[in-house]
C-alpha positions as a printed Julia matrix, in Angstrom:
273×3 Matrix{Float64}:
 40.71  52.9   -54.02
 44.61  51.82  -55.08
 45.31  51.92  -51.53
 42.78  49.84  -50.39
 43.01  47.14  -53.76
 46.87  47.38  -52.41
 46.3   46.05  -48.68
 43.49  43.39  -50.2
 46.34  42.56  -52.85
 48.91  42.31  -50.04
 46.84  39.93  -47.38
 45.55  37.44  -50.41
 48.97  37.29  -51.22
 49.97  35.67  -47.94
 47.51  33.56  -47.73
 47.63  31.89  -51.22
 51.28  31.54  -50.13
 50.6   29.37  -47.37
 47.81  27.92  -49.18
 50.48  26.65  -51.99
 51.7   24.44  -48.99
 49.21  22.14  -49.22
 49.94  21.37  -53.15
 53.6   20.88  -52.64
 52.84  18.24  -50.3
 51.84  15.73  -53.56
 54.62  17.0   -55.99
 53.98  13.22  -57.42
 50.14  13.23  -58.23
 47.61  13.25  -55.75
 45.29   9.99  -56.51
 42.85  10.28  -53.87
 39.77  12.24  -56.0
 36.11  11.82  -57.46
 34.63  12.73  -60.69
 32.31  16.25  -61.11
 30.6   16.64  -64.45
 32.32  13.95  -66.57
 35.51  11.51  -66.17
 38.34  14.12  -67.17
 36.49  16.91  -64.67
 38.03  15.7   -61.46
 37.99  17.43  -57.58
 40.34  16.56  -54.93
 40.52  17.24  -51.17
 42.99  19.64  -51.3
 41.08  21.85  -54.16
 38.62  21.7   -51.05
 41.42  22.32  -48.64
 42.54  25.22  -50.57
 39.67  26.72  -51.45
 38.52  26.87  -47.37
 41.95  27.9   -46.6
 41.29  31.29  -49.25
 37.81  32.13  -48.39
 37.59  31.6   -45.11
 41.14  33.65  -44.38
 39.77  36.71  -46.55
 36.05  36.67  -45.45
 37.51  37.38  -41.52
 40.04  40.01  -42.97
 37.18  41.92  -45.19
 33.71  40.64  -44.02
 32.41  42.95  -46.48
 33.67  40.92  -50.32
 32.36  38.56  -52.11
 33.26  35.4   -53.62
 33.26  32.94  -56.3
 34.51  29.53  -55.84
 34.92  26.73  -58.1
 34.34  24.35  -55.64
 31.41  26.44  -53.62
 29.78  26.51  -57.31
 29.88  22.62  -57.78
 28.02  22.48  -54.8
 25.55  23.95  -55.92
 26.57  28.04  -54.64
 25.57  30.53  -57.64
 28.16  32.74  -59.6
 26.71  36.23  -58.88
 28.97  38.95  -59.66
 28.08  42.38  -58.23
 29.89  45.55  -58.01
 31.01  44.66  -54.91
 34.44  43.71  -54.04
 34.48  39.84  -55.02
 37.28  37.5   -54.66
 37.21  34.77  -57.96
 38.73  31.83  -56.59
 40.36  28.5   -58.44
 41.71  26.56  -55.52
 43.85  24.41  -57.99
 43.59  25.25  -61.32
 44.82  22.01  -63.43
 43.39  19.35  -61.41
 44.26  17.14  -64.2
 47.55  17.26  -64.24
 47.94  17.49  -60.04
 46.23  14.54  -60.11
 48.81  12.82  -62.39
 51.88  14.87  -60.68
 52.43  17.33  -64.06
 53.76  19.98  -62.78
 51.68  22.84  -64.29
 48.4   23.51  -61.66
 48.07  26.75  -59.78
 46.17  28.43  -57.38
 44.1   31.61  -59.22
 42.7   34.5   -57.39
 41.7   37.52  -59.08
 40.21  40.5   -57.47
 37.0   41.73  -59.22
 35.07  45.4   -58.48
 32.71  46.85  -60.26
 32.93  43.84  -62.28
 36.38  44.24  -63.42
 39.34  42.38  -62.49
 41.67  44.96  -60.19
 44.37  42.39  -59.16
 45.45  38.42  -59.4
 47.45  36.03  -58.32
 48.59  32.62  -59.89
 50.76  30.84  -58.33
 52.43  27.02  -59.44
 54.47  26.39  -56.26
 55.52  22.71  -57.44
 58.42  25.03  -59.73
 57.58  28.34  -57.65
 56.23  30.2   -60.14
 54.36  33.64  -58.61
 52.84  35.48  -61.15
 51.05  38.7   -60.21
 49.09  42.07  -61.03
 47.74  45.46  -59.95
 45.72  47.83  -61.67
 47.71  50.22  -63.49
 50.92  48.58  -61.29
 52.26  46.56  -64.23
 52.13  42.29  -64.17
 55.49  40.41  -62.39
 56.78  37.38  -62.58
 58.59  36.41  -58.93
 58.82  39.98  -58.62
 60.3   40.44  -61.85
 58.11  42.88  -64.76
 57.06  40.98  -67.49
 55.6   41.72  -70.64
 53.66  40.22  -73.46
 55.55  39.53  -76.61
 55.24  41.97  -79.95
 53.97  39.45  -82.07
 50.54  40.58  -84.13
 50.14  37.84  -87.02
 48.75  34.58  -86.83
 51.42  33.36  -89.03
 54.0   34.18  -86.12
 52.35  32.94  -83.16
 52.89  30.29  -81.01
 49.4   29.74  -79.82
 47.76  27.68  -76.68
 44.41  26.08  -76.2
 42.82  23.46  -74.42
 40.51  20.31  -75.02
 38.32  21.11  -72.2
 36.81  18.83  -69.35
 33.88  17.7   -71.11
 33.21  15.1   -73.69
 30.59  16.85  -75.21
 30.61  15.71  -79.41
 29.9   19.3   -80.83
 32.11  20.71  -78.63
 34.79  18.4   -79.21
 34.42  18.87  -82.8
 35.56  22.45  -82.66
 38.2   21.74  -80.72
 39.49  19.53  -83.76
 38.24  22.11  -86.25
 40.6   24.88  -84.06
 43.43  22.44  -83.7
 43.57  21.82  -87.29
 43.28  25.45  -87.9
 46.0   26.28  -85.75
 48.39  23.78  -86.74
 47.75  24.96  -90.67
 48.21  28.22  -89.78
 49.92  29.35  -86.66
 53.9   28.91  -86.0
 52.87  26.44  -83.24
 50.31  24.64  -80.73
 51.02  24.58  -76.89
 48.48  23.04  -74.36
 49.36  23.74  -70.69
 46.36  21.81  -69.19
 45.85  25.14  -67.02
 43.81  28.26  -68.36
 45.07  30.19  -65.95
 49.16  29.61  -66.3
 47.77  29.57  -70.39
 46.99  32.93  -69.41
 50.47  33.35  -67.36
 52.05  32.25  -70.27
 50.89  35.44  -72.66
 51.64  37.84  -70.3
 55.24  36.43  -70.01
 55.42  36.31  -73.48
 56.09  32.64  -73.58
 53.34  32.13  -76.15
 51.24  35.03  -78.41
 47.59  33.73  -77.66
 45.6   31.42  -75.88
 41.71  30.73  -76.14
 38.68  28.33  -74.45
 35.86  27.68  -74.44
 33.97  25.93  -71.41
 36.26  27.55  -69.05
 34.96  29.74  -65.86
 34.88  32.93  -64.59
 37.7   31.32  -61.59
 39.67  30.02  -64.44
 40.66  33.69  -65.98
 39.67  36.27  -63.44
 43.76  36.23  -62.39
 44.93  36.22  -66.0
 42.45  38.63  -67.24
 44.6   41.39  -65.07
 47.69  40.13  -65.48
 47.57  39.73  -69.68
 45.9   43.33  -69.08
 49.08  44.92  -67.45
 51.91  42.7   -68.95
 50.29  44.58  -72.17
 48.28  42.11  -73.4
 44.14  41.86  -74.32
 41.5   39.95  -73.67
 38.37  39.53  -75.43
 36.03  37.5   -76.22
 37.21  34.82  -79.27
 34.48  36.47  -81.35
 36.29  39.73  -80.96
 34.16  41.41  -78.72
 34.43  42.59  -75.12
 35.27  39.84  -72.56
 32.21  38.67  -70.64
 33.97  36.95  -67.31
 31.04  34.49  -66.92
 30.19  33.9   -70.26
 33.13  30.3   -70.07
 34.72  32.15  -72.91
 38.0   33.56  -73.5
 40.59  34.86  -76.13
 43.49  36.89  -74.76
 46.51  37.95  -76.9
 49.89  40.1   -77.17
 48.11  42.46  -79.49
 44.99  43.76  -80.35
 45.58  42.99  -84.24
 46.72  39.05  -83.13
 43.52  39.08  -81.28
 41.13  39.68  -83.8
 42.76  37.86  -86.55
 42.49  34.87  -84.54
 39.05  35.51  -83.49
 38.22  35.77  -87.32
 39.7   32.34  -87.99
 38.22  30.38  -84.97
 35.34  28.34  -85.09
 32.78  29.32  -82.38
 31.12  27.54  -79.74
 29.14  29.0   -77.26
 28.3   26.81  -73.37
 25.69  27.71  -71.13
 26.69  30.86  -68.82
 27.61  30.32  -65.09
């Protein structure tokens, strides 16, 4: 199975490559787009583009896998995972800040069988950032091995989170609540705008911890692998396993930062894709 997750690895990796094209093309902000579930969750041609671009290129290479897209699911395609090879796809992960020309959005594909995550990619090519993973392979960094820091207090850890694209009241709420928590308690607060290069961030050991809630299963499917192998955890942020498509995540350099943080965090659970 390595050598076959290697030669999927390898031919993804070409193609989100060429796919990272397209983004560099609107280094300043890309204001052509239209609204999807509220008026901060935002879709562009190009996370259309992209998205086409991935599935189509893999689906003729391996006929066989699956997928999961964030933009097939907005129109209305349903998240089943299977055991079966299945290709987790966020064309342009930080639409937000594309939109605005904030350099922090990324392609994210993460390679999931038997319902775990085998190999991801998440590439910002705006400042050419390639972050990668393998199963059992180790996570890189343009090539380079990288590895989550050795922090495991909360009182030591510079930790990222995000408000979320909705303007729900209860959820918004516990973001505040966590914010406040955080700011009391950790070292720092960093918000990225991008769960996936959030998740980047913890394997490089740039920040300690990072958790959401309302994200989706294309959001962390790439990180999940790569915290995994740069050393890292991820779980759910009540401290139990991670559930892919349960829009919840809490991933850490250490077991013991993982479920101290968990402890402290006020919950808040969305509907499941």
């Amino acid at each position: 199975m390595t050598d076959a997750i290697d030669e999927y690895f390898a031919f993804a990796l070409e193609l989100v490559k060429s796919a990272g094209n397209l983004i560099t093309d609107y280094t300043s902000g890309c204001k052509d787009f239209k609204l999807k579930s509220s008026d901060i969750d935002l879709v562009t041609e190009i996370d259309k583009k992209v998205e086409e671009t991935l599935i189509s290129g893999l689906s003729a290479k391996f006929p066989d896998h699956k997928f999961i897209g964030e933009e097939s699911a907005f129109e209305g395609v349903k998240c089943i995972l299977t055991d079966e090879p299945t290709w987790i796809i966020d064309p342009v992960d930080g639409t937000l800040n594309f939109i605005h020309g904030y350099p922090s959005s990324c392609i994210s594909v993460g390679l999931v069988i038997n319902k775990e995550a085998v190999a991801g990619i998440i590439y910002n090519p705006i400042v050419n950032q390639l972050f990668t993973a393998n199963k059992g392979q180790g996570a890189y960094l343009n090539g380079r091995q990288i590895h989550v820091s050795q922090v495991k207090e909360v009182s030591k850890a510079l930790i990222s989170f995000e408000a979320g694209t909705t303007r729900d009241e209860e959820k918004q709420r516990i973001v505040f609540e966590n914010f406040k928590m955080i700011v009391t308690k950790a070292h720092g607060a960093r918000t990225v705008g991008s769960a996936a290069l959030n998740m980047a961030m913890v394997a490089l050991g740039g920040s300690d911890a990072y958790f959401e809630f309302g994200i989706h299963a294309w959001d962390i499917a790439a990180g999940d692998i790569i915290v995994r192998e740069a050393g890292g955890v991820c779980i759910d942020p009540a401290g139990g396993p991670l559930d892919i498509l349960s829009r919840r995540v809490l991933c850490a350099s250490s077991q013991e930062l993982a479920q101290e943080l968990a402890s402290m965090l006020h919950q808040y659970y969305p509907e499941r894709d």
